[in-house]
C-alpha positions, 0 to 999 in steps of 0.5 A, a space after each residue: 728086815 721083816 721076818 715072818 712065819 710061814 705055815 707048816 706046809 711052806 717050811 724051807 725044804 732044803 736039806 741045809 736048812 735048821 729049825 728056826 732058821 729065820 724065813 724072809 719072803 723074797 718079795 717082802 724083801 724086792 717090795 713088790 718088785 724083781 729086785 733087792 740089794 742085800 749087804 753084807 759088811 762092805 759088800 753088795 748082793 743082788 737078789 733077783 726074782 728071774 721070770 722063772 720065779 727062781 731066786 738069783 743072788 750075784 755080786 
């Protein structure tokens, strides 16, 4: 999976978020498109860019 480091300016927000935490950039990962599917063991995810351009991940 591709990691990147973005600017200063677009540090994660989050109050969760750590330094250091890796930043993936959503459509790196949907490639251009809306959607990818993230595992996670035997499990599946869907990651979803809604119209919105907010992130959806479901099961």
């Amino acid at each position: 999976m591709n990691q990147m480091t973005l600017p200063r300016s677009y540090a994660p927000v989050s109050p969760d978020a750590h330094p250091g935490d890796p930043v993936h950039d959503a459509e790196t990962l949907t490639e251009g498109g809306q959607r990818a599917v993230i595992r996670l063991g035997d499990q599946a995810y869907l990651l979803r860019i809604t119209r919105q351009g907010k992130l959806l991940l479901t099961k």
